[in-house]
N, CA, C and O atoms as a printed pandas DataFrame, in Angstrom:
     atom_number atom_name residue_name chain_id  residue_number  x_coord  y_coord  z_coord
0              1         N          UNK        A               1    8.941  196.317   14.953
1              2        CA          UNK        A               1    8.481  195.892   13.638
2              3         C          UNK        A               1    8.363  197.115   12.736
3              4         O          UNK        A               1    7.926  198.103   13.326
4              5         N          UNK        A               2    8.670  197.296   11.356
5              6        CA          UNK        A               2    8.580  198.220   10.657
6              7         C          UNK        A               2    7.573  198.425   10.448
7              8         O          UNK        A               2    6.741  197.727   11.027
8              9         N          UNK        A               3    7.201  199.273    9.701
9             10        CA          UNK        A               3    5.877  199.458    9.277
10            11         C          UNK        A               3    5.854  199.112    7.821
11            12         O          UNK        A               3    6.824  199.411    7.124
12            13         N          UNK        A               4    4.623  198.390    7.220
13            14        CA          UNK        A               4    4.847  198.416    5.588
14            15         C          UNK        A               4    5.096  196.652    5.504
15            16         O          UNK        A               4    4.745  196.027    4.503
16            17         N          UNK        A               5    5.757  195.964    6.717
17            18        CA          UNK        A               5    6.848  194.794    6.213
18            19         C          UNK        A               5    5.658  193.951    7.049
19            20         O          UNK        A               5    5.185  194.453    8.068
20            21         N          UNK        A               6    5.263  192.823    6.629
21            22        CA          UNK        A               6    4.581  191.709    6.271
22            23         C          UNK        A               6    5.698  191.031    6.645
23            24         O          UNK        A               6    6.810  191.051    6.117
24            25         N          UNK        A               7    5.071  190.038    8.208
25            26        CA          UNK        A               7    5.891  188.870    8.417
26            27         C          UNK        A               7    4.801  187.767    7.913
27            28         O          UNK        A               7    3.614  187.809    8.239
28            29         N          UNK        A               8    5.352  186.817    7.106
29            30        CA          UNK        A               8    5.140  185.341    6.673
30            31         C          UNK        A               8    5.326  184.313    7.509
31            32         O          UNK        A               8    6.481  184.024    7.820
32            33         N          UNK        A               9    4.213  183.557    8.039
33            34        CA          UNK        A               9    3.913  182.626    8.697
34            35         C          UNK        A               9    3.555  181.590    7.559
35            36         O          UNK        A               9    3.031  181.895    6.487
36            37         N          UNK        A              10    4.060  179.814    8.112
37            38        CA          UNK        A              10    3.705  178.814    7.497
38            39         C          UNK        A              10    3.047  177.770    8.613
39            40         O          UNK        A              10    3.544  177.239    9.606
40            41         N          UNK        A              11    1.604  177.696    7.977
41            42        CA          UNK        A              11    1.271  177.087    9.189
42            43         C          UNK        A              11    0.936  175.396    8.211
43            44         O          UNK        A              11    0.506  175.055    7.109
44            45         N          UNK        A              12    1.571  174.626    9.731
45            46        CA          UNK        A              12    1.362  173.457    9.062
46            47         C          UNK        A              12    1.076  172.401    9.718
47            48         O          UNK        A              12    1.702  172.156   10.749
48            49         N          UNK        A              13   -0.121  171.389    9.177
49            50        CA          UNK        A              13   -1.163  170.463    9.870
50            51         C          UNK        A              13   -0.201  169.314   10.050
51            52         O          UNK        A              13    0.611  168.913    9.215
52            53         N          UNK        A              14   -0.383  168.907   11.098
53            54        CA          UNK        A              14    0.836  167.527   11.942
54            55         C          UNK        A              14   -0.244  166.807   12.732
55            56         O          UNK        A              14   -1.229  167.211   13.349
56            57         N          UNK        A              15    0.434  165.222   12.432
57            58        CA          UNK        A              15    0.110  164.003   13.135
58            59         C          UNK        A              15    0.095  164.698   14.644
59            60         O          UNK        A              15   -0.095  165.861   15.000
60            61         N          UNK        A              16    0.354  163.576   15.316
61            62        CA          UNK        A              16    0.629  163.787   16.849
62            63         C          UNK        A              16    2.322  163.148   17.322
63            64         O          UNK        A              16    2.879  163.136   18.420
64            65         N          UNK        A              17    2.811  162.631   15.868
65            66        CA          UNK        A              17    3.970  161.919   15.687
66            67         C          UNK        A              17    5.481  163.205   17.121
67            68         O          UNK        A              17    5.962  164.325   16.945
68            69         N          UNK        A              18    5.607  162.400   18.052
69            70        CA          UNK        A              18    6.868  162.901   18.798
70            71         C          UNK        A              18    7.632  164.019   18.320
71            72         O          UNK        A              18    7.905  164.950   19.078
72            73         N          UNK        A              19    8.055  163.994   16.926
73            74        CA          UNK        A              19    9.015  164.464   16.093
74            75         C          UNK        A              19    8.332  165.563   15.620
75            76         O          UNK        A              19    8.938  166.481   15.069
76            77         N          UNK        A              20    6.970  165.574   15.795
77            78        CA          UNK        A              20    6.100  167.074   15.237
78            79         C          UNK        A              20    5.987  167.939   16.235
79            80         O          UNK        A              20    4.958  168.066   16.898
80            81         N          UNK        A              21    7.117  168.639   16.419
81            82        CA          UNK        A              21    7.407  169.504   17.210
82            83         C          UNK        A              21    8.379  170.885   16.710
83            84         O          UNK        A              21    9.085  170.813   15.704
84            85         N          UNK        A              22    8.322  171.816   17.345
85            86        CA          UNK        A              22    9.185  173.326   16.924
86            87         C          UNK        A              22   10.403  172.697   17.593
87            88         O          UNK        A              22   11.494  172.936   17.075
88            89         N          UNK        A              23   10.358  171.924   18.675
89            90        CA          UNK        A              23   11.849  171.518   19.326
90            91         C          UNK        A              23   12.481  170.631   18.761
91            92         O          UNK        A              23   13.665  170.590   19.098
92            93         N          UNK        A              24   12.053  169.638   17.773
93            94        CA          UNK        A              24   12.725  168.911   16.780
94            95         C          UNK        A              24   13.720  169.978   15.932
95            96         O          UNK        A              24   14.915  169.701   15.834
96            97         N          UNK        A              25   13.372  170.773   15.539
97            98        CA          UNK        A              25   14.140  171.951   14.674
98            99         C          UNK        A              25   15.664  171.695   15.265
99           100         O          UNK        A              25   16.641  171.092   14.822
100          101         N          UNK        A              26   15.344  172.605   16.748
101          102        CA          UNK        A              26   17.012  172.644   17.418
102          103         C          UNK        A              26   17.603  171.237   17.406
103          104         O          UNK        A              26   18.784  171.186   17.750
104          105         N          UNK        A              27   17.039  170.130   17.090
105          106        CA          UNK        A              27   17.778  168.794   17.041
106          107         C          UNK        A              27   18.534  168.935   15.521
107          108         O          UNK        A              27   19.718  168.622   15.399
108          109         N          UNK        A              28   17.890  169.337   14.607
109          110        CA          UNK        A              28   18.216  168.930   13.632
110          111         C          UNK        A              28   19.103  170.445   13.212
111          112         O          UNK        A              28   20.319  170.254   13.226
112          113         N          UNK        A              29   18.839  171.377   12.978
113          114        CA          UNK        A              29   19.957  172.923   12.648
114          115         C          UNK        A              29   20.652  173.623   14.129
115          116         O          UNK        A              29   20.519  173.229   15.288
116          117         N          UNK        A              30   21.266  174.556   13.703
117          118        CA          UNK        A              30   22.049  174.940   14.224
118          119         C          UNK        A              30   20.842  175.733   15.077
119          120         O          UNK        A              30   19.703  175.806   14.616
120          121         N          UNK        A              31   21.227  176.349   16.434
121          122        CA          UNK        A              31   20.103  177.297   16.926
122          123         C          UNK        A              31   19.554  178.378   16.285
123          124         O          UNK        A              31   18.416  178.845   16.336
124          125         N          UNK        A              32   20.826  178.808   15.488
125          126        CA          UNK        A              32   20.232  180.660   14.942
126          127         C          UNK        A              32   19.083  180.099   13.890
127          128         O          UNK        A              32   18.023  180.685   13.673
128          129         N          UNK        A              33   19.594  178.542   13.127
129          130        CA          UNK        A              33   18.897  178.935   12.070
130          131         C          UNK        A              33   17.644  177.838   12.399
131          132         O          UNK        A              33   16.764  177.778   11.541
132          133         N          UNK        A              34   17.523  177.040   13.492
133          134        CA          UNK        A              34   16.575  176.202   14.313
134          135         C          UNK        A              34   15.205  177.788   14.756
135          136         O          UNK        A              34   13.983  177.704   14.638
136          137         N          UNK        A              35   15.748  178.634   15.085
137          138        CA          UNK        A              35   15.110  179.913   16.310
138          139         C          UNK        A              35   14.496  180.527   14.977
139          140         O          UNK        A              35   13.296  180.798   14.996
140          141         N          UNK        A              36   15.234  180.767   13.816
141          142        CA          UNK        A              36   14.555  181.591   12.368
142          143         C          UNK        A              36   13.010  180.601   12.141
143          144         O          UNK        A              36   11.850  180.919   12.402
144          145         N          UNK        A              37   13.510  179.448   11.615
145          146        CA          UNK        A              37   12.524  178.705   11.292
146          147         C          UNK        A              37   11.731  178.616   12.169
147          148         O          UNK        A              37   10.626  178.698   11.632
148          149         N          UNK        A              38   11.582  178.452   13.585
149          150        CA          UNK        A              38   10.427  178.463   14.762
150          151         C          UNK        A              38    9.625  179.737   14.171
151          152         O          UNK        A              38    8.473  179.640   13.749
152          153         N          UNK        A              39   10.516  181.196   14.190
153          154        CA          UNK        A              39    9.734  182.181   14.523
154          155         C          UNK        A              39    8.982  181.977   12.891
155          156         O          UNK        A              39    8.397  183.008   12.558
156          157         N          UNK        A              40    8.931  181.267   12.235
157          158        CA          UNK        A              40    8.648  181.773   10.432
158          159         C          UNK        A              40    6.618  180.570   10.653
159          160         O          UNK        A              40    5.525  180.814   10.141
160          161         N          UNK        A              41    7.119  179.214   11.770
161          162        CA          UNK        A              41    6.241  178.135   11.813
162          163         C          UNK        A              41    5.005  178.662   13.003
163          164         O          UNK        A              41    4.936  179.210   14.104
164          165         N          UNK        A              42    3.988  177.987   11.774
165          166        CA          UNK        A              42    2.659  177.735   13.178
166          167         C          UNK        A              42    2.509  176.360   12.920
167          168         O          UNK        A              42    2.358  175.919   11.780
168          169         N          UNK        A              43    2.546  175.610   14.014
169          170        CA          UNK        A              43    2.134  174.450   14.115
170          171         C          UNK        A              43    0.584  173.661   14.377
171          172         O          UNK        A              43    0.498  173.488   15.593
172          173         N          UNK        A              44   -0.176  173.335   13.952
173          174        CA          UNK        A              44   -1.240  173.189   14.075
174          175         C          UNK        A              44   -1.273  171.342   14.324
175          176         O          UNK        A              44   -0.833  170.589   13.455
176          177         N          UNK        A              45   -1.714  170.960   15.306
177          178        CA          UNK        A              45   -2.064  169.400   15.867
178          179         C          UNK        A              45   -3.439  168.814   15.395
179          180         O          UNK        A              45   -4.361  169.249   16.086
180          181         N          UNK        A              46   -3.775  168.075   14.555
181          182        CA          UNK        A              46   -4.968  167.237   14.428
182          183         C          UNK        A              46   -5.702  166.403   15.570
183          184         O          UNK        A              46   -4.853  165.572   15.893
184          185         N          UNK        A              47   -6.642  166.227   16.216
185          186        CA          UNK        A              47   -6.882  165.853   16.616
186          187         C          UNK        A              47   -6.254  163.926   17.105
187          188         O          UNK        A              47   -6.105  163.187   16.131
188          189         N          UNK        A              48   -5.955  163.312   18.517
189          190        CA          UNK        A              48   -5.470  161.962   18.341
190          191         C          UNK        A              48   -6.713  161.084   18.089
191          192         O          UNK        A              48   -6.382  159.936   17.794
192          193         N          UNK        A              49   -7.524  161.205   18.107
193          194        CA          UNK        A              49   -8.382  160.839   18.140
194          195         C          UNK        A              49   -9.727  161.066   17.350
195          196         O          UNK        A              49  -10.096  162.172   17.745
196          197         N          UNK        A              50  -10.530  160.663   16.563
197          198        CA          UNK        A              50  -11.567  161.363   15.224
198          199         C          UNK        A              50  -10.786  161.939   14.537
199          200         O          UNK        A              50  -10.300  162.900   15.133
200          201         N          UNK        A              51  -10.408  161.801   13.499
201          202        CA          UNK        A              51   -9.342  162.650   12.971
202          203         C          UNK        A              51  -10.361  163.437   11.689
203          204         O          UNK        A              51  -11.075  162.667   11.047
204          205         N          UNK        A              52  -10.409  164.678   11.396
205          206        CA          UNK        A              52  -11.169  165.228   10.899
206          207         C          UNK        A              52  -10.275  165.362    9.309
207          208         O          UNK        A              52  -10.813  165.713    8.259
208          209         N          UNK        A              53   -9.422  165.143    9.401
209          210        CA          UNK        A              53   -8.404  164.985    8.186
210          211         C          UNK        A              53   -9.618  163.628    7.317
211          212         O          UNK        A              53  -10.251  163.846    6.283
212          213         N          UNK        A              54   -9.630  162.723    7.866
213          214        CA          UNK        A              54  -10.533  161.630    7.291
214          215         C          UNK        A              54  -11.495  161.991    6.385
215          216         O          UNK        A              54  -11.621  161.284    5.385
216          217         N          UNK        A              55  -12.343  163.144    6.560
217          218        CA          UNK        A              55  -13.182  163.582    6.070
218          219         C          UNK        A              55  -13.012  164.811    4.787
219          220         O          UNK        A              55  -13.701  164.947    3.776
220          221         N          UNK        A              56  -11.692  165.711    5.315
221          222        CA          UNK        A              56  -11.501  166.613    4.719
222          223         C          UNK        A              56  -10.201  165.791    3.655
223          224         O          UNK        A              56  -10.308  166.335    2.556
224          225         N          UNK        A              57   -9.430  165.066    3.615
225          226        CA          UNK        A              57   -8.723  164.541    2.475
226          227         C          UNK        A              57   -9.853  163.903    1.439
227          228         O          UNK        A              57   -9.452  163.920    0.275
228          229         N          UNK        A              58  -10.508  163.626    1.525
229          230        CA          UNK        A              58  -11.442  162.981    0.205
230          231         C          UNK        A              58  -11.999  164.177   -0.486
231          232         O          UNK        A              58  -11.613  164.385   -1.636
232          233         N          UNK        A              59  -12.811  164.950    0.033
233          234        CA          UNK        A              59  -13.277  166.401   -0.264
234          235         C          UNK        A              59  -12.274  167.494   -0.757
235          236         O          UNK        A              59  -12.703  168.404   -1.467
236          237         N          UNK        A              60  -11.170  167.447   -0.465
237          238        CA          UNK        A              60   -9.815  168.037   -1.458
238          239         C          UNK        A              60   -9.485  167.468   -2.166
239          240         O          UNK        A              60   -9.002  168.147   -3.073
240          241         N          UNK        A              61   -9.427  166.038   -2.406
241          242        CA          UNK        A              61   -9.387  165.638   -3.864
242          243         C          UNK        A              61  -10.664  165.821   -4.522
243          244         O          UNK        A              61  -10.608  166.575   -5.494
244          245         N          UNK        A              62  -11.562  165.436   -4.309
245          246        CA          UNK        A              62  -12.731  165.714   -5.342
246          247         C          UNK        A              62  -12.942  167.262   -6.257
247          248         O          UNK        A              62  -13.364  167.478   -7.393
248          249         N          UNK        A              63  -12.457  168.129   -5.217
249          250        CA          UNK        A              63  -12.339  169.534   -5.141
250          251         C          UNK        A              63  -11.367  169.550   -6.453
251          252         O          UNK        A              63  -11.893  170.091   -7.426
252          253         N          UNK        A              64  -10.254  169.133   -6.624
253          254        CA          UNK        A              64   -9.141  169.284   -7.223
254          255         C          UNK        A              64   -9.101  168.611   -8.660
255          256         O          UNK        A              64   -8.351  168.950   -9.575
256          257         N          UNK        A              65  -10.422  167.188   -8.704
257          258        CA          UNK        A              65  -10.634  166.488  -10.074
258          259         C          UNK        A              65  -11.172  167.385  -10.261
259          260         O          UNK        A              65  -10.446  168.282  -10.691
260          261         N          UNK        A              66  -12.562  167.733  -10.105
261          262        CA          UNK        A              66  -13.445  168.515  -10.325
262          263         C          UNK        A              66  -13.643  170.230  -10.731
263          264         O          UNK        A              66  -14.382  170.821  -11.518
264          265         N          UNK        A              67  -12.809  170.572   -9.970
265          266        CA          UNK        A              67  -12.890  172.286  -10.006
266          267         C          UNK        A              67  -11.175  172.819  -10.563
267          268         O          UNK        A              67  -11.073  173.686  -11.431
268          269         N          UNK        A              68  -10.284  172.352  -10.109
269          270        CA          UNK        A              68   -9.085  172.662  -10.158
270          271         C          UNK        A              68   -7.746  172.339  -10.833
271          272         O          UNK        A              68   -6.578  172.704  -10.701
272          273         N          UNK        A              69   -8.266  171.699  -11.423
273          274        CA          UNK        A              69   -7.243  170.559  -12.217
274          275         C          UNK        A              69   -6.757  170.994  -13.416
275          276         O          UNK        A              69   -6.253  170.137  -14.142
276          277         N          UNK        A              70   -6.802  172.559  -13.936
277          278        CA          UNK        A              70   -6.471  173.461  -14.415
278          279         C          UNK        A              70   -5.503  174.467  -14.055
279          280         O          UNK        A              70   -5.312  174.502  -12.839
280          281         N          UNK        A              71   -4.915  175.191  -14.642
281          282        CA          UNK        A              71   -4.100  176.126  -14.358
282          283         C          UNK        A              71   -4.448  177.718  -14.272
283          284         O          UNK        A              71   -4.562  178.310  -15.345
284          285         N          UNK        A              72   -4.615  178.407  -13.122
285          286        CA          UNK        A              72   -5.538  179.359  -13.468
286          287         C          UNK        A              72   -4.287  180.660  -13.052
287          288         O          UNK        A              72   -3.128  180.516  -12.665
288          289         N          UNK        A              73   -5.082  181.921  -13.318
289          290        CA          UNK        A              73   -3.431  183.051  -13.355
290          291         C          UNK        A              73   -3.631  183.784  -12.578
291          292         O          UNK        A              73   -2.857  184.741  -12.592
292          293         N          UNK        A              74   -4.985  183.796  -11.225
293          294        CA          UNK        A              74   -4.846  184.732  -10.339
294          295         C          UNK        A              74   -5.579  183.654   -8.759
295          296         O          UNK        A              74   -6.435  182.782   -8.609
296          297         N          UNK        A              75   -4.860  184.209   -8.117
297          298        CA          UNK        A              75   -5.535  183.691   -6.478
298          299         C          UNK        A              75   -7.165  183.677   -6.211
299          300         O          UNK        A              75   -7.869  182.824   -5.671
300          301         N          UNK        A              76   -7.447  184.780   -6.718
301          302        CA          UNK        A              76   -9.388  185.321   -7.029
302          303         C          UNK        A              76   -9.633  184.289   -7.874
303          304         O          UNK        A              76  -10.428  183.564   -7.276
304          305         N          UNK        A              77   -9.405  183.857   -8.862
305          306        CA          UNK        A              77   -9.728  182.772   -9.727
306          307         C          UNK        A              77  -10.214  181.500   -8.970
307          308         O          UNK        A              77  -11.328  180.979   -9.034
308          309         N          UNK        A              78   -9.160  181.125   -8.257
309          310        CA          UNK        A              78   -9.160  180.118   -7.367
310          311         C          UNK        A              78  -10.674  180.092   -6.313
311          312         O          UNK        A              78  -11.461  179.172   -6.093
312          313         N          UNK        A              79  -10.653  181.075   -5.972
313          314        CA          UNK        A              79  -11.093  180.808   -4.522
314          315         C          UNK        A              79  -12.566  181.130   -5.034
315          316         O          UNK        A              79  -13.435  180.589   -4.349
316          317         N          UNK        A              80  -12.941  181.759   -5.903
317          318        CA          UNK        A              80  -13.790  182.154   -6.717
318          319         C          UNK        A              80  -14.807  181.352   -7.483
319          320         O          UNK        A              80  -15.975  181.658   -7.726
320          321         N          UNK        A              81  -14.124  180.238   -7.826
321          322        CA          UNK        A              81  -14.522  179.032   -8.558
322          323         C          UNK        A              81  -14.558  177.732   -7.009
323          324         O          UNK        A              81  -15.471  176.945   -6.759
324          325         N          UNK        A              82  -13.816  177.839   -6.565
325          326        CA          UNK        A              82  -14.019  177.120   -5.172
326          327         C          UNK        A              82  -14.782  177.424   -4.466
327          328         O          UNK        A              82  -14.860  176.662   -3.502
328          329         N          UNK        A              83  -15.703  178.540   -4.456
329          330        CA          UNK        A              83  -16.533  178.951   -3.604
330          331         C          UNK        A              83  -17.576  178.707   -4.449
331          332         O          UNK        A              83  -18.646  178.779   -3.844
332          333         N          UNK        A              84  -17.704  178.415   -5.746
333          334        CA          UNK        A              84  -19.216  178.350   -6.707
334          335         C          UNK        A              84  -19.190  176.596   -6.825
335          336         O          UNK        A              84  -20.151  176.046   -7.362
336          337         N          UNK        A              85  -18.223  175.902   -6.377
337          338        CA          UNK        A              85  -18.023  174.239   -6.400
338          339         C          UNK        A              85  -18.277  174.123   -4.949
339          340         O          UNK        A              85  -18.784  173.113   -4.461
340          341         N          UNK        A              86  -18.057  174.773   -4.516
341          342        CA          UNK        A              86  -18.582  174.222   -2.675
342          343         C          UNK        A              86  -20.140  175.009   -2.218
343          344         O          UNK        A              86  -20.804  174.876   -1.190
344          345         N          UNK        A              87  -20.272  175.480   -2.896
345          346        CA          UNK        A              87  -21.871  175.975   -3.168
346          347         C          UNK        A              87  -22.874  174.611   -3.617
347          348         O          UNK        A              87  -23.907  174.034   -3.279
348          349         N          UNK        A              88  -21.489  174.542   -4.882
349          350        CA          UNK        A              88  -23.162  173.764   -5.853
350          351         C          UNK        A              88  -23.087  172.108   -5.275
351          352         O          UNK        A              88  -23.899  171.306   -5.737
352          353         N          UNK        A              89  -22.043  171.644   -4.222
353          354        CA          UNK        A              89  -21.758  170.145   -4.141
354          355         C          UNK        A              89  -22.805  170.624   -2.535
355          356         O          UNK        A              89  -23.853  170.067   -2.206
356          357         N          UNK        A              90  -22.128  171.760   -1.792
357          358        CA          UNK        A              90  -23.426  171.747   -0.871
358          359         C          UNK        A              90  -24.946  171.571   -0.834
359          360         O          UNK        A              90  -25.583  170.763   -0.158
360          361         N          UNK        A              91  -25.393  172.474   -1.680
361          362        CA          UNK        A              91  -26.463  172.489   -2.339
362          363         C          UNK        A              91  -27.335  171.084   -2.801
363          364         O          UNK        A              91  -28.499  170.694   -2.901
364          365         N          UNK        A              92  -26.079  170.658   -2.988
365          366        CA          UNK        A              92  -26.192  168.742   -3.776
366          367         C          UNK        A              92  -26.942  167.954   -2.521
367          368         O          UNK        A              92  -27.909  167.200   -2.635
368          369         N          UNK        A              93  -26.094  168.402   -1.011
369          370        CA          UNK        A              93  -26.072  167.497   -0.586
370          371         C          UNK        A              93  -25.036  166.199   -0.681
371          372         O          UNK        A              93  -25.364  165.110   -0.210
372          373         N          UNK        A              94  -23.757  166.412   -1.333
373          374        CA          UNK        A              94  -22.809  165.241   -1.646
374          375         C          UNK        A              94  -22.309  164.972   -0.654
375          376         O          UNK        A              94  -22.093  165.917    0.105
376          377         N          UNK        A              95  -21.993  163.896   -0.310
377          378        CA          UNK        A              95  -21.562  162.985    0.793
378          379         C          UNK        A              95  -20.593  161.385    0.448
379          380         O          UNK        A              95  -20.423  161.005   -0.711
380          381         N          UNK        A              96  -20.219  160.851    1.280
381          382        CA          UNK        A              96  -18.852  160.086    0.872
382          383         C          UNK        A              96  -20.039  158.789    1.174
383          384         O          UNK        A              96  -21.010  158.586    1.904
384          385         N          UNK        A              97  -19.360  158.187    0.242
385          386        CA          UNK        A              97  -20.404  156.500    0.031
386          387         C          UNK        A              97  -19.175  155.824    0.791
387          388         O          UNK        A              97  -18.161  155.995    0.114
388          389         N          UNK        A              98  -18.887  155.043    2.082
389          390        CA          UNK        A              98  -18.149  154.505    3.075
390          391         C          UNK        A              98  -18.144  152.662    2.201
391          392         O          UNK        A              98  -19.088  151.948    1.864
392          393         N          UNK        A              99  -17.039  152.511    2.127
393          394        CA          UNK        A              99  -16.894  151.206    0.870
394          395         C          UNK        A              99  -16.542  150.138    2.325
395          396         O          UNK        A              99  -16.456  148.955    1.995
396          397         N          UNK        A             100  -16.367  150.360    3.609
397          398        CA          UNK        A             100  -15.544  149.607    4.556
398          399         C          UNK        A             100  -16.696  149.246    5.570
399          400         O          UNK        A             100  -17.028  149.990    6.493
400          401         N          UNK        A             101  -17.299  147.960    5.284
401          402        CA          UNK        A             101  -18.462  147.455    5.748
402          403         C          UNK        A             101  -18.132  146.988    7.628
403          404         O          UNK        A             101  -17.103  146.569    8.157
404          405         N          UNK        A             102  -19.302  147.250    8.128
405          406        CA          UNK        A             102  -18.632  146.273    9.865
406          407         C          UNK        A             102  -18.336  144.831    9.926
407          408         O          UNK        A             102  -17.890  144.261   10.922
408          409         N          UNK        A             103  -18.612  144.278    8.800
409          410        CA          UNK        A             103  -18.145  142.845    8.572
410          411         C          UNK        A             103  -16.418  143.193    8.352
411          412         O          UNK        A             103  -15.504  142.937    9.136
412          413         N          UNK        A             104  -16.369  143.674    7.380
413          414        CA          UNK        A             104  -15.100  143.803    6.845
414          415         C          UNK        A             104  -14.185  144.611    8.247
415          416         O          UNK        A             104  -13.089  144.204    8.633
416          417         N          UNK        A             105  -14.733  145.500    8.696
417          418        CA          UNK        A             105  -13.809  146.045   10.123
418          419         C          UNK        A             105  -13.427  145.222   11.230
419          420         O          UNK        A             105  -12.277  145.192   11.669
420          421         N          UNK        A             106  -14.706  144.330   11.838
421          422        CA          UNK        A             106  -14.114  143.211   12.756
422          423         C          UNK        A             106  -12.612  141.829   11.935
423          424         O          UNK        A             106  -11.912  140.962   12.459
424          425         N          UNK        A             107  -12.759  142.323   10.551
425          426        CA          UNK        A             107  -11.814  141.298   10.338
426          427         C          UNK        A             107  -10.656  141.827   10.409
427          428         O          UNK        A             107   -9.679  141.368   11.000
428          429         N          UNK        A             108  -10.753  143.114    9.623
429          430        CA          UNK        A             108   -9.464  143.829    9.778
430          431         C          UNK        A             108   -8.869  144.393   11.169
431          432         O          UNK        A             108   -7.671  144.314   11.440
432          433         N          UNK        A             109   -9.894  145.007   12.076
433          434        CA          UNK        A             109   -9.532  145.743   13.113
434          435         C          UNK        A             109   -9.819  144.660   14.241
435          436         O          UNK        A             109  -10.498  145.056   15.188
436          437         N          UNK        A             110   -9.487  143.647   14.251
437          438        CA          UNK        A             110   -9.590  142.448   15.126
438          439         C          UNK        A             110   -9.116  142.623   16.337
439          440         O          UNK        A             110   -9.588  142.172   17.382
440          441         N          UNK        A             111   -8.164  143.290   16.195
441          442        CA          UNK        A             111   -7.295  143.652   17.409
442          443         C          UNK        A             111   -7.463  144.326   18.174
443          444         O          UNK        A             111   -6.758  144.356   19.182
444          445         N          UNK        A             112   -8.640  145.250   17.927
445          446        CA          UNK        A             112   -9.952  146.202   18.287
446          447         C          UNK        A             112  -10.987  145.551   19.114
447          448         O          UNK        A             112  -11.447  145.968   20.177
448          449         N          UNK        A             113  -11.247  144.622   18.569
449          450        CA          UNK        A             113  -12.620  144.125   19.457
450          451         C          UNK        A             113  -12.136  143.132   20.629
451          452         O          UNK        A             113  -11.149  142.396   20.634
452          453         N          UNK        A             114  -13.157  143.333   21.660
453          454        CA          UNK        A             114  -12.726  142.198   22.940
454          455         C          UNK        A             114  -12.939  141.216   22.153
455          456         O          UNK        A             114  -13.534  141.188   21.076
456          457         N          UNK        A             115  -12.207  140.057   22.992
457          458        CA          UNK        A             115  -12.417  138.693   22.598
458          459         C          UNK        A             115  -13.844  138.507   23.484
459          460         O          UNK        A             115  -13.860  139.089   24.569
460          461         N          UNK        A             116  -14.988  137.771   23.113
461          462        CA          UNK        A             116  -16.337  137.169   23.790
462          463         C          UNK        A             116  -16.194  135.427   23.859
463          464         O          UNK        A             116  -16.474  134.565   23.026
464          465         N          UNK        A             117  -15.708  135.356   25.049
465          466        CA          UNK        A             117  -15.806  133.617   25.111
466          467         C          UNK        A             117  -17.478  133.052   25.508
467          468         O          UNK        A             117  -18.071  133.503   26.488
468          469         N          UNK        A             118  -18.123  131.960   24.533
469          470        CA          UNK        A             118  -19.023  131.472   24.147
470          471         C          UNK        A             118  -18.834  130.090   25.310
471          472         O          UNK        A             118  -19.649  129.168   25.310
């Protein structure tokens, strides 16, 4: 490795979907340029189960009406103002009001619950 030269990694959050894999690559390009793209990827797996995405997709949009929805001209800007909005919503105490009642889940997720013969 040289010295001075900065290798660039892209790391990126995946289902558990078959196809979310570094070995999908060699299916789809040629090897040299399947083996480039591996060495460039970090792959990161979400949990199959609790998916913590659930929690953190609502909280990046709010983040984004709220704090970001502007155009700003430096990276410090960003993270700067994101760190004084995740202060002051902590601080708040803000939390997600759940609109999907257990009435409403046994109807939808039916297929979920044992059947109970009466």
């Amino acid at each position: 490795m040289l010295l001075g030269c900065v290798r660039k990694r892209i790391t990126l959050v995946c289902d558990q979907l078959n196809t979310h894999a570094l070995a999908s690559l060699y299916a789809a390009f040629e090897p040299v340029e399947a083996a480039r793209l591996v060495g460039k990827l970090e792959l990161v797996h979400r949990p199959k189960h609790g998916s913590w995405l659930n929690m953190a997709e609502p909280e990046l949009s709010v983040l984004t009406r709220q704090c970001l929805r502007r155009r700003m001209a430096k990276a410090a800007s960003i993270a700067s103002e994101a760190m004084q909005w995740a202060t002051q919503r902590n601080a708040a105490q803000s939390g997600t009001d759940w609109h999907f009642t257990t009435k409403q889940a046994r109807i939808t997720l039916k297929y979920l619950y044992p059947k109970i013969r009466t």
